[in-house]
N, C-alpha and C positions, 0 to 999 in steps of 0.2 A: 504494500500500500504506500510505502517510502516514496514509487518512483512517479507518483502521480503529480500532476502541475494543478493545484489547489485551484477550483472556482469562488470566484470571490460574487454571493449572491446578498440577496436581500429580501426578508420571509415575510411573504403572500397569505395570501387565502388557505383557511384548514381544506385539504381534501377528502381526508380520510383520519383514522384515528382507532387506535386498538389499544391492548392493554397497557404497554409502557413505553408506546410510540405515538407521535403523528407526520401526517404526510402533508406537508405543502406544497401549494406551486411558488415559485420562486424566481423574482429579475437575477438576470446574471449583471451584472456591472463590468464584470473584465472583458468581455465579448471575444475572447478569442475560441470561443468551443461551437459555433457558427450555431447558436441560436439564442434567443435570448428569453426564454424561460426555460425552468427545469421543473421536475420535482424533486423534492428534498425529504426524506423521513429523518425526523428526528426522534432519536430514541434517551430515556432519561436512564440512566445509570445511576442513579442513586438509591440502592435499597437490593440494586441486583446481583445476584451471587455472584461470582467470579465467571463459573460454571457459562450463566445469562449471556455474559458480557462475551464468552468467548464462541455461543452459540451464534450469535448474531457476526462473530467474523468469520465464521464458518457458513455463514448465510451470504456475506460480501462472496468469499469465494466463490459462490456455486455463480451467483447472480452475473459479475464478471466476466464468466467463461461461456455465458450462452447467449446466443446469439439468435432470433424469433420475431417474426413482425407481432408476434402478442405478448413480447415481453418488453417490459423498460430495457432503455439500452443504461448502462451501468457507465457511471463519468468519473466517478470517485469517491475517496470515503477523507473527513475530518472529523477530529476528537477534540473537543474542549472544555475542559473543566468538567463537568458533570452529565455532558451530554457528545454524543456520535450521533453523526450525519452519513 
């Protein structure tokens, strides 16, 4: 996840919403990933086992690797203080 070049956005409207995530749509501001909205799930880590935490990067992995006109295409992942994107 190291070799990703960070989108720098700015959070939208809820799309969706589960138990210790939500989904927004989101402006890109840096415009270099040729479009200017995304969506963004943000998930809270606070309260989540370790166990959670590493579930969900094992979720980034799978999401990354496939490729599907019925899947989100997969742009990157950030961590910040108490919350992953």
């Amino acid at each position: 996840m190291e070799d990703e070049v960070p989108i720098v956005w700015e959070k939208g409207k809820v799309i969706g919403k589960g138990g210790s995530s939500t989904v927004y749509v989101c402006k890109v501001l840096n415009g270099s990933f040729g479009r200017d909205q995304v969506a963004v799930k943000e998930i809270h880590t606070d309260g989540l086992s370790k166990e959670q935490v590493l579930g969900f990067r094992g979720e980034v992995d799978t999401i990354r690797s496939l490729q599907h006109p019925n899947v989100v295409e997969y742009l990157g992942t950030q961590q910040k203080e108490n919350m992953f994107y």
